[in-house]
PDB file of N, CA, C and O in Angstrom, chain B, residues numbered from 101:
ATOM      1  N   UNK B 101       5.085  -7.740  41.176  1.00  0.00           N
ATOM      2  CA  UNK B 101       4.574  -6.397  40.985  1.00  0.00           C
ATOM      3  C   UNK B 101       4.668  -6.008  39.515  1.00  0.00           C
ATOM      4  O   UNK B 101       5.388  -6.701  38.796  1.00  0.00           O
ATOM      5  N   UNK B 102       3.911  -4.804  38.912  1.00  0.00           N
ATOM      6  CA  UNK B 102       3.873  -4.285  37.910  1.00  0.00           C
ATOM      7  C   UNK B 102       5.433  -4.144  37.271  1.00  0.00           C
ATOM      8  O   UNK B 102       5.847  -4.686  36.246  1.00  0.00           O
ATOM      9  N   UNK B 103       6.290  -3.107  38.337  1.00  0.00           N
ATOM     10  CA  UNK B 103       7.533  -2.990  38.052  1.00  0.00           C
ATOM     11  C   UNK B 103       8.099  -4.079  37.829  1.00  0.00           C
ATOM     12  O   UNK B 103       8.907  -3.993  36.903  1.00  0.00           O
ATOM     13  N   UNK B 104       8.002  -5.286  38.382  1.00  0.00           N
ATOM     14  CA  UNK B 104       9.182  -6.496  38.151  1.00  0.00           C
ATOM     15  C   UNK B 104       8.496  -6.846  36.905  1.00  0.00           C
ATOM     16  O   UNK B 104       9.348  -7.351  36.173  1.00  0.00           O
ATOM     17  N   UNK B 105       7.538  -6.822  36.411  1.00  0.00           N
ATOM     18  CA  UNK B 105       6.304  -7.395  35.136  1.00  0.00           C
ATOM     19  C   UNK B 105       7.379  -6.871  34.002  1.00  0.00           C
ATOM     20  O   UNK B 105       8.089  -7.581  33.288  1.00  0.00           O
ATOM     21  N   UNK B 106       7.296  -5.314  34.035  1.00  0.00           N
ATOM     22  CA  UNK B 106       7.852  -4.399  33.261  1.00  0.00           C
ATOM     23  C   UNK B 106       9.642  -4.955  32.900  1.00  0.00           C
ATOM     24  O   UNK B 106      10.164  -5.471  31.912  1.00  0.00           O
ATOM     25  N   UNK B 107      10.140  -4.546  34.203  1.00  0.00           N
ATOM     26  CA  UNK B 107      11.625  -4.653  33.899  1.00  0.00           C
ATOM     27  C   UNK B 107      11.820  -6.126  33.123  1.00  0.00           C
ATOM     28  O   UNK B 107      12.382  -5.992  32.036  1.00  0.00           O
ATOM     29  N   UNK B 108      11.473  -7.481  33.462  1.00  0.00           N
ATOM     30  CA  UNK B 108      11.585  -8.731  33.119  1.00  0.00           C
ATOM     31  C   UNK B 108      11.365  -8.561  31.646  1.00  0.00           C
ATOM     32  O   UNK B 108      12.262  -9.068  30.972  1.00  0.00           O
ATOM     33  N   UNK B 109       9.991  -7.729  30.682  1.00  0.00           N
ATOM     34  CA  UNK B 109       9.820  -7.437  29.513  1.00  0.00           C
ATOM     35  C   UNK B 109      10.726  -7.065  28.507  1.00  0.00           C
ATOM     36  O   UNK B 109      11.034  -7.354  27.351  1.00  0.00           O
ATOM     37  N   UNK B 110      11.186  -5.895  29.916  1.00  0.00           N
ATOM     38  CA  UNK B 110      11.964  -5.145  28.775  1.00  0.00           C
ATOM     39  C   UNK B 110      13.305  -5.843  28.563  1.00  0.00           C
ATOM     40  O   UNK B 110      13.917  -5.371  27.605  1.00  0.00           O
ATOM     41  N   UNK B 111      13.907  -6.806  29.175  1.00  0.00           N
ATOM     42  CA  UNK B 111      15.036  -7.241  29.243  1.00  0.00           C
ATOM     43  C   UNK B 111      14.689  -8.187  27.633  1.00  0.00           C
ATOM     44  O   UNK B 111      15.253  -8.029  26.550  1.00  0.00           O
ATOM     45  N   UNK B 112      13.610  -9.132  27.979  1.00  0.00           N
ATOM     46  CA  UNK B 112      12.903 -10.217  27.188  1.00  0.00           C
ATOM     47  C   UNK B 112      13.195  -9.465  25.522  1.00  0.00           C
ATOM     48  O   UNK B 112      13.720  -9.973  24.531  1.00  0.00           O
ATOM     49  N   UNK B 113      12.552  -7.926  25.747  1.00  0.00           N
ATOM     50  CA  UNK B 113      12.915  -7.346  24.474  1.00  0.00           C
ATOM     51  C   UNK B 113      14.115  -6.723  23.984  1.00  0.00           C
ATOM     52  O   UNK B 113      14.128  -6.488  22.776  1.00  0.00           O
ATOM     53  N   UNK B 114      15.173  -6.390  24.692  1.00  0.00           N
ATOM     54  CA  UNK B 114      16.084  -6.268  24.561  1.00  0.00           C
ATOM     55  C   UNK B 114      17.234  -7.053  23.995  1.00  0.00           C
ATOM     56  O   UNK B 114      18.215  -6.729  23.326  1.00  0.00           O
ATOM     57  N   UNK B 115      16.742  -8.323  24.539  1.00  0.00           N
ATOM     58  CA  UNK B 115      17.357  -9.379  24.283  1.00  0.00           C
ATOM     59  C   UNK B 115      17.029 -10.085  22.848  1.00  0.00           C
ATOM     60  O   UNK B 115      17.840 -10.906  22.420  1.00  0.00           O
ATOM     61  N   UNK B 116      15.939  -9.803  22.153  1.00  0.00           N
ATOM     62  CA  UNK B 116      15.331 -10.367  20.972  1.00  0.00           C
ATOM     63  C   UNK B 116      16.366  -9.069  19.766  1.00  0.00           C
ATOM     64  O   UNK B 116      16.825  -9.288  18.645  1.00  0.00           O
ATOM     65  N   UNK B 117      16.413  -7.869  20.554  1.00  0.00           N
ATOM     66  CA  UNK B 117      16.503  -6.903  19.596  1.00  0.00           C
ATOM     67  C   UNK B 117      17.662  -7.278  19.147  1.00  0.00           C
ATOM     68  O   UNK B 117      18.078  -7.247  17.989  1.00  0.00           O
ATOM     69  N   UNK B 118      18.310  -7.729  20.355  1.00  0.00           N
ATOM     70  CA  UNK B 118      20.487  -7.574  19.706  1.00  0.00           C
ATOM     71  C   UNK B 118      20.161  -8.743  19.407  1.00  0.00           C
ATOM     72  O   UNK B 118      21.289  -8.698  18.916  1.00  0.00           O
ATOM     73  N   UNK B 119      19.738  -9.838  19.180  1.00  0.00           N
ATOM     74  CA  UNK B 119      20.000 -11.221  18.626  1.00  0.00           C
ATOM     75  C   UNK B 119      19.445 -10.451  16.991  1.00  0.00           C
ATOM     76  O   UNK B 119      20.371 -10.081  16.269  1.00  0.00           O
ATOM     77  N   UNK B 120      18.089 -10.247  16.493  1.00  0.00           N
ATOM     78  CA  UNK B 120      17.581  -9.679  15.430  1.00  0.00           C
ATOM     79  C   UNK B 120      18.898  -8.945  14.957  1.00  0.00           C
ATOM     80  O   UNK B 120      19.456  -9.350  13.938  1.00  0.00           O
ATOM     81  N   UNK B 121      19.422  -7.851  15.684  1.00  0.00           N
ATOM     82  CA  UNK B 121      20.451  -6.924  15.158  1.00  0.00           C
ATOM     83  C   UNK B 121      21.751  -8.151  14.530  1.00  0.00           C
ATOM     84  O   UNK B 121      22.366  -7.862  13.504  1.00  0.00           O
ATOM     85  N   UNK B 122      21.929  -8.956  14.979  1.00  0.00           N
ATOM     86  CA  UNK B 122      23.057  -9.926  14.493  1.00  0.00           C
ATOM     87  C   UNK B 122      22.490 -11.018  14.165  1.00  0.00           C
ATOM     88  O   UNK B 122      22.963 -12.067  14.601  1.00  0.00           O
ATOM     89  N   UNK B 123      21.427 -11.035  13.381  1.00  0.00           N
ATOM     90  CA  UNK B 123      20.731 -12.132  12.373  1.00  0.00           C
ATOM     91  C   UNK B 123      20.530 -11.998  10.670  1.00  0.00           C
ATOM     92  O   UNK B 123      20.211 -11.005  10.017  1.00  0.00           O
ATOM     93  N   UNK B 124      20.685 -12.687  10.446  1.00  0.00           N
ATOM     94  CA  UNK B 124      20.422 -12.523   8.545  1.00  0.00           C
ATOM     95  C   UNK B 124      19.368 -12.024   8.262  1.00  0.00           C
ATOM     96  O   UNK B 124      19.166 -12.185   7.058  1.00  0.00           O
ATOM     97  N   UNK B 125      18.314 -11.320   8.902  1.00  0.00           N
ATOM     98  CA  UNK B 125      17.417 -11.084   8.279  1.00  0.00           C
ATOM     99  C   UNK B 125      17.234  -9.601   8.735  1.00  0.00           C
ATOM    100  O   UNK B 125      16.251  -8.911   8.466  1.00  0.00           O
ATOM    101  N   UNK B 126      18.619  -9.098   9.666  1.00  0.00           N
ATOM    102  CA  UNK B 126      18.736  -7.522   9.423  1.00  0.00           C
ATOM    103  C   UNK B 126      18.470  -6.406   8.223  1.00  0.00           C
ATOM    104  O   UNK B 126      18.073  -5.244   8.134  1.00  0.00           O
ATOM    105  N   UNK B 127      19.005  -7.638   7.221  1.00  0.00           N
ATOM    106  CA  UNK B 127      19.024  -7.209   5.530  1.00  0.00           C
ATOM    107  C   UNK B 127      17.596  -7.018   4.890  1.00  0.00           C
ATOM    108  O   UNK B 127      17.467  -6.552   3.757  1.00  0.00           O
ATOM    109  N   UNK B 128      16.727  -7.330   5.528  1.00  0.00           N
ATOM    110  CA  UNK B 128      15.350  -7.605   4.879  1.00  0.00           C
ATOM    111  C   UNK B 128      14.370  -5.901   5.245  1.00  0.00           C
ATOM    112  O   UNK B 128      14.397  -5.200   6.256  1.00  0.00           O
ATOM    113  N   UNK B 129      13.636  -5.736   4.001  1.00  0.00           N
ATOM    114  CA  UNK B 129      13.144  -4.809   4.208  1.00  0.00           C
ATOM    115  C   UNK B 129      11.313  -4.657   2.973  1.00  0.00           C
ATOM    116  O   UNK B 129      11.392  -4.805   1.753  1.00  0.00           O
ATOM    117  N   UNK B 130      10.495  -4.480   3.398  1.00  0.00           N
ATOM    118  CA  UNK B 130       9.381  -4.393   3.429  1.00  0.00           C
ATOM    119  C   UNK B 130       9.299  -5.066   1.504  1.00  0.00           C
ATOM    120  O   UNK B 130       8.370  -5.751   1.077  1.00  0.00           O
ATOM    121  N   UNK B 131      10.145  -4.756   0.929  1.00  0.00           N
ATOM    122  CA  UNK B 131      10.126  -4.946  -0.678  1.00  0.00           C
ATOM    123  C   UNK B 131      10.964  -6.189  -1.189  1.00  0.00           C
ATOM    124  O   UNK B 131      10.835  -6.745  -2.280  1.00  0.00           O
ATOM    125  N   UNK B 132      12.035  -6.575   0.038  1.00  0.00           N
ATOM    126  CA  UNK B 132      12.364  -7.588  -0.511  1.00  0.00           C
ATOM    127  C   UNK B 132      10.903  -8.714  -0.288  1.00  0.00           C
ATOM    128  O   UNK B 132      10.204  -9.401  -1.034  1.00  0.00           O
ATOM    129  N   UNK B 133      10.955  -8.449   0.997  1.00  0.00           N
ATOM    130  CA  UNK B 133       9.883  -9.354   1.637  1.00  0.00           C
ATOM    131  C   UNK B 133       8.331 -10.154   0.564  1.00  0.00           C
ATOM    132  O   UNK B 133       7.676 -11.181   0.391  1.00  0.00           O
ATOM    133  N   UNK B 134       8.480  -8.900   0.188  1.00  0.00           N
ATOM    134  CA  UNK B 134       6.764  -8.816  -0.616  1.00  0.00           C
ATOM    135  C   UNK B 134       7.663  -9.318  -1.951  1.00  0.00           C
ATOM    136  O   UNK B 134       6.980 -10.255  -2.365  1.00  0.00           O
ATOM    137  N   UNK B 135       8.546  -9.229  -2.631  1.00  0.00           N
ATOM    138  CA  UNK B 135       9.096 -10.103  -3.495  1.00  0.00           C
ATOM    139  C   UNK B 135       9.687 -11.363  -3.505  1.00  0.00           C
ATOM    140  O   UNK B 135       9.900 -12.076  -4.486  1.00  0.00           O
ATOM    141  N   UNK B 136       9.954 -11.595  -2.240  1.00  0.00           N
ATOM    142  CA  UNK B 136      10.436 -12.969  -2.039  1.00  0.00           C
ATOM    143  C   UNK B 136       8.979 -13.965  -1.906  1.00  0.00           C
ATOM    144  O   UNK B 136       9.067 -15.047  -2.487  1.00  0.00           O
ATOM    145  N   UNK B 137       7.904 -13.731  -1.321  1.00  0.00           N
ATOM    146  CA  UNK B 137       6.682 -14.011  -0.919  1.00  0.00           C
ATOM    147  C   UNK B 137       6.186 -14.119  -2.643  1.00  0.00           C
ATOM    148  O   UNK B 137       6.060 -15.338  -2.763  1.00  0.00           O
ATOM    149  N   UNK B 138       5.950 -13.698  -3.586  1.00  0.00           N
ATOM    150  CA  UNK B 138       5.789 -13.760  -4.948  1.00  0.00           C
ATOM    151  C   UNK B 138       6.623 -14.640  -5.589  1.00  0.00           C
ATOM    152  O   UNK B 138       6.064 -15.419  -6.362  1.00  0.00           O
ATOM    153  N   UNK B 139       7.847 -14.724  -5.469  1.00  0.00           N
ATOM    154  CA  UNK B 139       7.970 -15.477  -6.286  1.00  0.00           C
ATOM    155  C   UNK B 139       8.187 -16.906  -5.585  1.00  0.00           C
ATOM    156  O   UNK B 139       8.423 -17.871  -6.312  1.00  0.00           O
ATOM    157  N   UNK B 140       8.116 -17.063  -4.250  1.00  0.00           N
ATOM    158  CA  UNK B 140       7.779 -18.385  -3.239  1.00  0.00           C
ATOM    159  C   UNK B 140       6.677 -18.874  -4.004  1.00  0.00           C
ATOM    160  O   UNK B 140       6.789 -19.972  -4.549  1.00  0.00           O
ATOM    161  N   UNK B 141       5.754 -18.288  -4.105  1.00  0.00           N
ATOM    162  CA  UNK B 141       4.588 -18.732  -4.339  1.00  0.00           C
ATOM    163  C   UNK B 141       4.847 -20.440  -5.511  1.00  0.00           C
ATOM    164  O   UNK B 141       4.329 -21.509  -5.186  1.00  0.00           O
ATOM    165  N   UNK B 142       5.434 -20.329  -6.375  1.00  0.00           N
ATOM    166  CA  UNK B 142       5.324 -21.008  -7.405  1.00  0.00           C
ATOM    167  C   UNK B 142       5.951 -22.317  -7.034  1.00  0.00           C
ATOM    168  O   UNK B 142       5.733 -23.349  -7.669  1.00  0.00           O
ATOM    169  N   UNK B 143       6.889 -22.232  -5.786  1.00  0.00           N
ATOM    170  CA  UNK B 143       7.090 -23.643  -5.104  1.00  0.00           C
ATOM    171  C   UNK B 143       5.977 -24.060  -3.907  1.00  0.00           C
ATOM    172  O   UNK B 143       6.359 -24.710  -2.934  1.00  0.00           O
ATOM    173  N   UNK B 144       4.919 -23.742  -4.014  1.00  0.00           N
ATOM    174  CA  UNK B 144       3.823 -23.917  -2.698  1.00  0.00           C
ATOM    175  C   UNK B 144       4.356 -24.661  -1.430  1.00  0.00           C
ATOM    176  O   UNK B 144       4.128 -25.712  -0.830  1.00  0.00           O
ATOM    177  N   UNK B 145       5.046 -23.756  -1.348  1.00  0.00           N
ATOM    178  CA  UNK B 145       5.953 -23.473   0.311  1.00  0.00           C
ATOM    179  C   UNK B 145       5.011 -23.207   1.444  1.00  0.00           C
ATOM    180  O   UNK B 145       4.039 -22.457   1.354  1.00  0.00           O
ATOM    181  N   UNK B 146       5.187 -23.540   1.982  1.00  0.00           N
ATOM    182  CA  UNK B 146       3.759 -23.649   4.075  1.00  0.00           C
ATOM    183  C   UNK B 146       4.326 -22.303   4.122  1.00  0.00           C
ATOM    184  O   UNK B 146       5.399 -21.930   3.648  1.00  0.00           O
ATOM    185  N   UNK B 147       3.465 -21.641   4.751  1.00  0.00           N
ATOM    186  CA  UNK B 147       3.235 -20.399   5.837  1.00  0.00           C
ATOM    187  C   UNK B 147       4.846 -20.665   6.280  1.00  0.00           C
ATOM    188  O   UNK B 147       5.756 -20.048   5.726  1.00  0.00           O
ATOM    189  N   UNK B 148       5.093 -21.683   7.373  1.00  0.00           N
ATOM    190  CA  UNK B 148       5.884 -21.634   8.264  1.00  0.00           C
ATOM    191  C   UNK B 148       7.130 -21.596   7.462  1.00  0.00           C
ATOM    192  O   UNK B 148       8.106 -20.955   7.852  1.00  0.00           O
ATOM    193  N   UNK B 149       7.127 -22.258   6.364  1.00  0.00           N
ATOM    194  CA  UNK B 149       8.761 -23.004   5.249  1.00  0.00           C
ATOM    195  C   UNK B 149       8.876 -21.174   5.342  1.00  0.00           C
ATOM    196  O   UNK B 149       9.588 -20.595   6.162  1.00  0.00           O
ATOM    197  N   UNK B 150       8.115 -20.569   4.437  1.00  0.00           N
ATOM    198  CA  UNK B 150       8.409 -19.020   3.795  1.00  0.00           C
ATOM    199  C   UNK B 150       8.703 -17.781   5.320  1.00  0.00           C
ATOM    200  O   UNK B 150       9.226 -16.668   5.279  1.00  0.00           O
ATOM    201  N   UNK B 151       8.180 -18.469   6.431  1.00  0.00           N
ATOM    202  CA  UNK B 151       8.613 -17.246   7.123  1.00  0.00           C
ATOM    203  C   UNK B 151      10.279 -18.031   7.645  1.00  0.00           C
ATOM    204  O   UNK B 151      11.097 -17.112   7.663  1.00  0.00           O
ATOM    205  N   UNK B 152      10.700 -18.863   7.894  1.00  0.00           N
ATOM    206  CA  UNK B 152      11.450 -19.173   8.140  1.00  0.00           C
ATOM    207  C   UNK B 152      12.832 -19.116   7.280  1.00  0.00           C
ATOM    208  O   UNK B 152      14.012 -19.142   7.630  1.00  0.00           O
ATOM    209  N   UNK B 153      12.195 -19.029   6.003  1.00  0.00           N
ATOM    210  CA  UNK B 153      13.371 -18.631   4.910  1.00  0.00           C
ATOM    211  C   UNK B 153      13.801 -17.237   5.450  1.00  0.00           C
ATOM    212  O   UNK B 153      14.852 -16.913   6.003  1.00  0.00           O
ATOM    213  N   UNK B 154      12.679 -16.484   5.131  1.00  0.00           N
ATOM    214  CA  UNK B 154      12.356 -15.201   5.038  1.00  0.00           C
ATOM    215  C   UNK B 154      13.477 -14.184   6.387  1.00  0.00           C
ATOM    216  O   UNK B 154      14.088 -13.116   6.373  1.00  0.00           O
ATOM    217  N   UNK B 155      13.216 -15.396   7.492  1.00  0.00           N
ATOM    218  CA  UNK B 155      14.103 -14.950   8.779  1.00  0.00           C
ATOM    219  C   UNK B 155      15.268 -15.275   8.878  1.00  0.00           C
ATOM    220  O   UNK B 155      16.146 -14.536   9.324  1.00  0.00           O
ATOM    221  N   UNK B 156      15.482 -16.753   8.362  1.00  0.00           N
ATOM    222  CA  UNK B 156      16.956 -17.087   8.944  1.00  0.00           C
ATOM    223  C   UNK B 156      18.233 -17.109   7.218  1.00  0.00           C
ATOM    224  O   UNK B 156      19.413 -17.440   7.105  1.00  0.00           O
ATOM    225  N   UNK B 157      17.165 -16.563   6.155  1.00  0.00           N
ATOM    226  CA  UNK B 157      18.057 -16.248   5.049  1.00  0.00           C
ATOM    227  C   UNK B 157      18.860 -17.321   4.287  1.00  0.00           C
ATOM    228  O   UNK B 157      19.916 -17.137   3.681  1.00  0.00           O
ATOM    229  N   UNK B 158      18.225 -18.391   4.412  1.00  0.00           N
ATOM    230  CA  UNK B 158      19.820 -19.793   4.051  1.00  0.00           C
ATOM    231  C   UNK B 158      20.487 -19.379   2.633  1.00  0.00           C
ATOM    232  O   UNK B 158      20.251 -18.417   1.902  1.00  0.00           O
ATOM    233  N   UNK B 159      21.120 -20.119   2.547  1.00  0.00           N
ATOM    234  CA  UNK B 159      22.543 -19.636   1.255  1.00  0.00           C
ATOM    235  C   UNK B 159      23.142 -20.875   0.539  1.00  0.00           C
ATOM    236  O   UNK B 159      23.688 -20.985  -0.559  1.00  0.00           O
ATOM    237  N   UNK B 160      22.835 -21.864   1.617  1.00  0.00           N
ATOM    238  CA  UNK B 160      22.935 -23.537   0.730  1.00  0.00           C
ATOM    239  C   UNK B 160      22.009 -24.487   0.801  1.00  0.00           C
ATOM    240  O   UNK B 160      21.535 -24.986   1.822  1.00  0.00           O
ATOM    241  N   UNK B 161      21.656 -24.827  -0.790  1.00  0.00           N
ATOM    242  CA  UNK B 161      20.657 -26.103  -0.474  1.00  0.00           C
ATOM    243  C   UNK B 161      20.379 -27.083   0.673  1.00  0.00           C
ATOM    244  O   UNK B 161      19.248 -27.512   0.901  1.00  0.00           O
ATOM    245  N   UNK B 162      21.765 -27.506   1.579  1.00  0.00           N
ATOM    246  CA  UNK B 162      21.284 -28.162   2.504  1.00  0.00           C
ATOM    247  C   UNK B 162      20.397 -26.844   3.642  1.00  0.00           C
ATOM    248  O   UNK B 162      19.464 -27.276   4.318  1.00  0.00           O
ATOM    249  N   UNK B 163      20.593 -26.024   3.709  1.00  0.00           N
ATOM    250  CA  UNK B 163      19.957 -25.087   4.488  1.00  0.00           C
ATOM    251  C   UNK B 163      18.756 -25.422   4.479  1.00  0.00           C
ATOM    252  O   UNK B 163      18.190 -25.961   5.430  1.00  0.00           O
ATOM    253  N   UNK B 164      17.973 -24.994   2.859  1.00  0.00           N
ATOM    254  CA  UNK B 164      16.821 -25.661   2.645  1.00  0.00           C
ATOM    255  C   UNK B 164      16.216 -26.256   2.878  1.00  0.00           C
ATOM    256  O   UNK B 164      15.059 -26.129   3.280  1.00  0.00           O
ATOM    257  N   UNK B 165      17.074 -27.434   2.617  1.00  0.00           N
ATOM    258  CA  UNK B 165      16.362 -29.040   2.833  1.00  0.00           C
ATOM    259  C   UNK B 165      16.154 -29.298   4.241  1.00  0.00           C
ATOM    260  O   UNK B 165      15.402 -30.201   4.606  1.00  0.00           O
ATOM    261  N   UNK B 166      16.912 -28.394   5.227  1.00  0.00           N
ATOM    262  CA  UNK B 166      16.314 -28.568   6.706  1.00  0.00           C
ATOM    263  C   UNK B 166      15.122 -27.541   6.743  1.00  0.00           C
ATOM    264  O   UNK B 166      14.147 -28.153   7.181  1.00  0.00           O
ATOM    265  N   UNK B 167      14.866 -26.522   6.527  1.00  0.00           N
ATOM    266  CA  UNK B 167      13.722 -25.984   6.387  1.00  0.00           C
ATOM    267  C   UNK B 167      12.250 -26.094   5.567  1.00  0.00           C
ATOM    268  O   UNK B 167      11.199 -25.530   5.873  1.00  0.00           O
ATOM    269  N   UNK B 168      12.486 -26.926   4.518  1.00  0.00           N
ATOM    270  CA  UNK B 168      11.369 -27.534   3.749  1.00  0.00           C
ATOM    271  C   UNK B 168      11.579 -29.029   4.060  1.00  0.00           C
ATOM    272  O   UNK B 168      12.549 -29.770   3.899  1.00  0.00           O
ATOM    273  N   UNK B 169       9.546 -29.346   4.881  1.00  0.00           N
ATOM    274  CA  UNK B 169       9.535 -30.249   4.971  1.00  0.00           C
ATOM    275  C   UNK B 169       9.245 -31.519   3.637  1.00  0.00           C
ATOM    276  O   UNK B 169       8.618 -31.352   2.591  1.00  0.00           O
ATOM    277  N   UNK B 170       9.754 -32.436   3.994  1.00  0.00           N
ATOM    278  CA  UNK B 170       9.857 -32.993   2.115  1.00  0.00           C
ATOM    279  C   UNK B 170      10.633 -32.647   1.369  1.00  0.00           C
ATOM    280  O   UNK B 170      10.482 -33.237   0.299  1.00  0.00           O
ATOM    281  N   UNK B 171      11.278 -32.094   1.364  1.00  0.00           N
ATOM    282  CA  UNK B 171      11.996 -30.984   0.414  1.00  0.00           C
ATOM    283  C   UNK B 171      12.409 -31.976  -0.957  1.00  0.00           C
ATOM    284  O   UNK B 171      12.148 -31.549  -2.082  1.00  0.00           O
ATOM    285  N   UNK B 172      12.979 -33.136  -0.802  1.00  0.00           N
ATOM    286  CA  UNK B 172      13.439 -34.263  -1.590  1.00  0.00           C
ATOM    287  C   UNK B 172      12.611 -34.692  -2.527  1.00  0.00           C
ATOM    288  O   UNK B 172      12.965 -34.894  -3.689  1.00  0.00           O
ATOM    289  N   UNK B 173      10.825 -34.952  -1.855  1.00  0.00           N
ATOM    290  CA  UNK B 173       9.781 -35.154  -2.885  1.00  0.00           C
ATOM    291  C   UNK B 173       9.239 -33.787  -3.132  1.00  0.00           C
ATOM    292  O   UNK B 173       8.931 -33.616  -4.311  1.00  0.00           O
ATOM    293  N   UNK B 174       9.045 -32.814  -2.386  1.00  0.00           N
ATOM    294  CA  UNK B 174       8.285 -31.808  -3.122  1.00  0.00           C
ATOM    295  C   UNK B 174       8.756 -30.452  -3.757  1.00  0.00           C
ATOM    296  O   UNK B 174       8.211 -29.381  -4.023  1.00  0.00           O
ATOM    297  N   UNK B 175      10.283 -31.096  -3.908  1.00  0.00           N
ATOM    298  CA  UNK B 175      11.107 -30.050  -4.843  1.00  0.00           C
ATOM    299  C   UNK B 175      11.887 -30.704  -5.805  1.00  0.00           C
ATOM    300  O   UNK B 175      12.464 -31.736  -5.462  1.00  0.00           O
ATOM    301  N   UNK B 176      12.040 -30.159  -7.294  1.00  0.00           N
ATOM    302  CA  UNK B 176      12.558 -30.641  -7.688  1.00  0.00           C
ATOM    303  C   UNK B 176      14.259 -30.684  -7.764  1.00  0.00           C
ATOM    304  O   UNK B 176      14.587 -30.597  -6.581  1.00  0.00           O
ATOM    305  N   UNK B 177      15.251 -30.757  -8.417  1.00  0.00           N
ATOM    306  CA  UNK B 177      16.915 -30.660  -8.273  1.00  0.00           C
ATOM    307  C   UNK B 177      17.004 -29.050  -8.241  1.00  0.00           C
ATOM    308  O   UNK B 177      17.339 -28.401  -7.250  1.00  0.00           O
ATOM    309  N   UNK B 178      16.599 -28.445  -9.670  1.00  0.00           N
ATOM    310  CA  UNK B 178      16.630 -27.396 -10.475  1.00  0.00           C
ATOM    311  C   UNK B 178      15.813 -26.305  -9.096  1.00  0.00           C
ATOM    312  O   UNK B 178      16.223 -25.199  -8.745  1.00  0.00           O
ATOM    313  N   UNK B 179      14.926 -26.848  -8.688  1.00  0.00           N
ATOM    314  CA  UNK B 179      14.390 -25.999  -7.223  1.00  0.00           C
ATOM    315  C   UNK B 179      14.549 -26.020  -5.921  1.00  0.00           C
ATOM    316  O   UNK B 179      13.937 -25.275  -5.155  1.00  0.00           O
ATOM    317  N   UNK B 180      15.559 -27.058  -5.507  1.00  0.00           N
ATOM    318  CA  UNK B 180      16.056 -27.190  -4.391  1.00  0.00           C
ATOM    319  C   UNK B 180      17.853 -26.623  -4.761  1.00  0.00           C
ATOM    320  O   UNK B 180      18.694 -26.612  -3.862  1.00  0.00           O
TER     321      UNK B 180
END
């Protein structure tokens, strides 16, 4: 039924919200975003590499290097 459609949703979203609420990318806000996206640019990072930074925030090069594919050939020391 509609109702079970509904309740199952809202749980689905509920559940995204408190994970988001206790994720690194609580910190992010419309200006970092559009500045981080600028200056990405100059390592020609995929769609997917930059939203994935963008969400899960890494803090050590190996972080990186699991999120950029190649990362070894298509970054250099000084950029990885």
């Amino acid at each position: 039924t509609l109702e079970h459609c509904n309740v199952g949703l809202n749980t689905v979203i509920y559940g995204a919200l408190k994970y988001l609420e206790q994720s690194p990318c609580v910190e992010q806000n419309p200006d970092i975003i559009t500045q981080f996206y600028s200056e990405a640019k100059k390592f020609e990072l995929k769609k997917n590499e930059i939203l994935q930074i963008i969400n899960l925030r890494p803090t050590t090069p190996v972080e990186l290097q699991l999120i950029i594919e190649d990362s070894e050939t298509r970054l250099t020391e000084t950029q990885s």
